[in-house]
C-alpha positions in Angstrom: 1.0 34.8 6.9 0.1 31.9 8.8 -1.7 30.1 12.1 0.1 32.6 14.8 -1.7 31.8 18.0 -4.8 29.8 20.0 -8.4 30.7 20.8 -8.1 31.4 24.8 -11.4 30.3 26.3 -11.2 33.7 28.3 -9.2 35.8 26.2 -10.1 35.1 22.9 -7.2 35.6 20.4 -3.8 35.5 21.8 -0.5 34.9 19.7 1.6 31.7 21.1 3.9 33.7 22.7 1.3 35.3 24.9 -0.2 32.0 25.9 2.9 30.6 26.5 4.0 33.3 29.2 0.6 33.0 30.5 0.7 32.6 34.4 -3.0 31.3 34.7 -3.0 28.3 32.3 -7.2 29.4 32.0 -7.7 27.5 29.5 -6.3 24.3 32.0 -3.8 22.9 29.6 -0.2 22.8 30.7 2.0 24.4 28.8 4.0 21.4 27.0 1.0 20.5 25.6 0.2 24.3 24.3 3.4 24.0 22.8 3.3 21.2 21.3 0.1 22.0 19.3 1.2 25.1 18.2 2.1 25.6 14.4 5.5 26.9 14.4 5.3 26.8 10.2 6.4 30.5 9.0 4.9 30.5 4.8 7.2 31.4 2.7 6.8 33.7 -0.4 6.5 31.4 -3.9 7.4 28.0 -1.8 4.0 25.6 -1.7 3.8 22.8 0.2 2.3 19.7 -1.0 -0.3 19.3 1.9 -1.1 22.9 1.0 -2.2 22.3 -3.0 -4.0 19.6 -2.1 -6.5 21.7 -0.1 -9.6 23.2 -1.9 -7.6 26.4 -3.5 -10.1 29.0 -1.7 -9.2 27.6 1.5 -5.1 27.3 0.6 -4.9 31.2 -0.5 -7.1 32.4 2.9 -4.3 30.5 4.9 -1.9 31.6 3.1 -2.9 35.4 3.1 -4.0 36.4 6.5 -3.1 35.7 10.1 -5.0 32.8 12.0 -5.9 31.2 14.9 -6.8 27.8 16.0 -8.3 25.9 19.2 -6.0 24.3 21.4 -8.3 21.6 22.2 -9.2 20.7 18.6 -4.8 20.0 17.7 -5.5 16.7 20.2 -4.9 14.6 17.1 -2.8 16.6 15.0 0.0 16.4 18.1 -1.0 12.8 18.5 -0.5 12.4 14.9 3.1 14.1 15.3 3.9 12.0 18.5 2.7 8.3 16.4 5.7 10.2 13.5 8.1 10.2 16.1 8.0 7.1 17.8 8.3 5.2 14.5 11.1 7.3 13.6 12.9 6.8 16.9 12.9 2.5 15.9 14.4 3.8 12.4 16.8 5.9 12.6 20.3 4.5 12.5 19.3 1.3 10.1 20.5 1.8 6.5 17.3 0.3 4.9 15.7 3.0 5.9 15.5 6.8 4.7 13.5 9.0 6.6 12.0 12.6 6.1 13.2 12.7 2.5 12.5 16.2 1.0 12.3 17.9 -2.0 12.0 21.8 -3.8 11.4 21.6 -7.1 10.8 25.0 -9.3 7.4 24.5 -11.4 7.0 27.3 -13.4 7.3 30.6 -11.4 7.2 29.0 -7.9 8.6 26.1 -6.0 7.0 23.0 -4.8 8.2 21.5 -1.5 7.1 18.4 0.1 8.7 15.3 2.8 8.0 12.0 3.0 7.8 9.7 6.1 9.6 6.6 5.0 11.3 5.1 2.3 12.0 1.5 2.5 14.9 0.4 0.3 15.1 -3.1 0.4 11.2 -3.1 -0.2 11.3 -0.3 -2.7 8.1 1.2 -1.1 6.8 4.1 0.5 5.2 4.3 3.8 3.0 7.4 5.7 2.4 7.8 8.8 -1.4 8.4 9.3 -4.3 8.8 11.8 -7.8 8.5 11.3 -11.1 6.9 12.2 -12.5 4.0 12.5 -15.2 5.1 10.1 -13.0 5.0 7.0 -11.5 2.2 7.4 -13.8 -0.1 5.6 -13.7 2.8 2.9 -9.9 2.9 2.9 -9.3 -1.1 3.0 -11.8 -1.3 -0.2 -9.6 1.5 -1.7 -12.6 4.1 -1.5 -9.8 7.5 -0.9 -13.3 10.0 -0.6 -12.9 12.8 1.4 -8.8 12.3 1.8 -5.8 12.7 -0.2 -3.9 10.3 0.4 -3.4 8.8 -3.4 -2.5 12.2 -5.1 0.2 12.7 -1.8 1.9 9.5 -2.2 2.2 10.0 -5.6 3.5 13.4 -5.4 5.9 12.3 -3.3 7.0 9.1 -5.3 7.3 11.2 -9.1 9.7 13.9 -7.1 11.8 12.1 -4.3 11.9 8.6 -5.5 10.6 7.7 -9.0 12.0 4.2 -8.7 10.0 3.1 -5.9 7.1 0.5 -6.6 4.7 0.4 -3.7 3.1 3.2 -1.8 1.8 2.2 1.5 -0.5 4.2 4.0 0.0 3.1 7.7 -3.4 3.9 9.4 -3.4 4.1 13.0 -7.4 4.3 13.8 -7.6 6.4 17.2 -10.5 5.5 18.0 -10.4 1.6 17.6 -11.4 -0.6 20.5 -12.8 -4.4 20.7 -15.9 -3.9 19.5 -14.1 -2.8 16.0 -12.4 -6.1 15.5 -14.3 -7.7 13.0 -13.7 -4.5 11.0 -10.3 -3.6 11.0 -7.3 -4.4 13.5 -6.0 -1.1 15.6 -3.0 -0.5 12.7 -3.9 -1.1 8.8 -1.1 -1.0 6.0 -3.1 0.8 3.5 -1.8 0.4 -0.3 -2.1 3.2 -2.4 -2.2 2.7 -6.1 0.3 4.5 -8.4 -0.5 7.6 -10.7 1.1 7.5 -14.3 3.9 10.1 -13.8 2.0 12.4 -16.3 -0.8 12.7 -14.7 0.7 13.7 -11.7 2.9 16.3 -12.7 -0.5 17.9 -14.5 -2.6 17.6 -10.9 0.5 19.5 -9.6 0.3 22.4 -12.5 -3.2 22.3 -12.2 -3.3 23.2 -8.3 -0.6 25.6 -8.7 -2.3 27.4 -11.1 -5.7 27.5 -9.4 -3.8 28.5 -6.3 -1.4 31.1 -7.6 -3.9 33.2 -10.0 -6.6 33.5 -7.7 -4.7 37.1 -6.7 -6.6 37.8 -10.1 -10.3 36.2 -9.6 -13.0 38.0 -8.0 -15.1 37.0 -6.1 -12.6 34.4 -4.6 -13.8 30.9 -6.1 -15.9 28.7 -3.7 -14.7 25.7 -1.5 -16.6 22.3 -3.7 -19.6 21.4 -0.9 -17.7 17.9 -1.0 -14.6 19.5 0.7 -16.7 20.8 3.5 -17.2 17.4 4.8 -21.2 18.8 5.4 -23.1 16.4 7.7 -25.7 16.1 10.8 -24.2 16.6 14.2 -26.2 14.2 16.8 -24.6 16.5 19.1 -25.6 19.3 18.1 -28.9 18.4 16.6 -28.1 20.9 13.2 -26.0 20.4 10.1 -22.2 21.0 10.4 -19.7 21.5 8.0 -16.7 19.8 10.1 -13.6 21.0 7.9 -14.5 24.7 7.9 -15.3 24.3 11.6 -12.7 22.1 12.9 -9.7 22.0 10.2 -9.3 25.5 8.3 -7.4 28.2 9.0 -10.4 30.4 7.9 -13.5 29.1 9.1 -14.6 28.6 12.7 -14.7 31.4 14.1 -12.5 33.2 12.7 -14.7 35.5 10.3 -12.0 35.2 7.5 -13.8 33.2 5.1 -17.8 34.3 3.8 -18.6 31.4 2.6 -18.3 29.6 6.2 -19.8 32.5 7.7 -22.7 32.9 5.3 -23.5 29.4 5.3 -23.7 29.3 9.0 -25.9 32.6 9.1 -28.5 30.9 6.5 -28.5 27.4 8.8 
């Protein structure tokens, strides 16, 4: 199962291909954009992704087990994000000191593991992502302070299965939101450096997520999401505690009602 349609501001849920043969557009986006935000992903049976494992293994097996559906207007920077991948790929593509969108599927244990990096850089032996953020990690991420992302275990993922020979992993942070008065912090693009796992270590992180992911069919009740994960804070706006990912950036939470611990949490604030 997977994300199969948007939160219409008038309709509530409607799969993609409903909004996309919607005449009325009452939501007011046009419909390239709508498209482009949708997630087009299908899950497939015993594949795991490596962006998926990474994610808090309550929140990876609600995705991965029921039918969701997101907010158009909260994708703004995940299709950004896709449009910053494809401009860098457009400059390239076609020069031999590059390789781009290197994959891999590799069988660990019962299951496979399946993952792509953005960049690899031959002549520099490195490896570079793609990435947009804030400006408020960036003094974080510069100091090497990776809290609250996932960058390092990623990279190194990436590096032990596609590209073991590689000696630098690099982050390129775009920081949306940048403007002058940011200058003395950070310039509008960062090359991040991310340090490098002993090969050991990260094929154990990947057992260990696999596991927690793949016997959880077996645990009742389903084990909770770590409070540190929830990315739990005050909201000026809103003038209440928010927990932004389970809002904003899983499958589950917002309003969706799939996961209780969101919903309960919400019901006690």
């Amino acid at each position: 199962m997977s994300e199969i349609g948007f939160i219409c501001p008038e309709l509530g849920n409607v799969t993609y291909a409903a909004c996309f043969n919607c005449d009325h557009e009452m939501c007011g986006l046009p419909l390239p954009y709508r498209m482009a935000a949708s997630n087009d992903r299908e899950t497939e049976e015993e594949v795991y992704h490596v962006t998926e494992i990474l994610k808090p293994a309550r929140q990876a097996y609600l995705e991965r087990h029921n039918d969701y559906y997101s907010d158009p207007f909260k994708k703004v920077w995940a299709t950004f994000g896709t449009a910053w991948h494809s401009i860098l790929e457009k400059y390239a593509e076609g020069n031999k000191r590059f390789l781009q969108e290197v994959g891999f599927k590799a069988l660990i244990g019962d299951v496979y593991l399946s993952g792509r990096c953005d960049l690899i850089d031959l002549k520099r032996k490195s490896m570079l992502d793609w990435k947009t953020t804030s400006v408020f990690k960036a003094t974080e991420l510069m100091n090497g302070d990776f809290a609250g992302t996932y960058w390092v275990e990623q990279q190194n993922i990436y590096r032990v299965f596609i590209a073991p020979w590689v000696e630098k992993l690099k982050v390129v942070a775009l920081f949306r939101d940048w403007g002058p008065r940011h200058a003395e912090k950070c310039r509008p693009v960062e090359v991040i450096n991310i340090p490098i796992m002993k090969e050991d270590d990260v094929i154990q992180l990947v057992i260990d997520r696999l596991t927690d992911i793949t016997i959880i069919d077996n645990v009742l009740p389903l084990p909770l999401c770590p409070v540190a994960d929830c990315w739990e804070g005050w909201d000026k706006k809103e003038n209440r505690k928010v927990r932004r990912k389970c809002r904003d950036y899983c499958g589950a939470g917002g309003d969706s009602g799939i996961c209780t611990q969101y919903s309960e949490w919400m019901e006690d604030e």
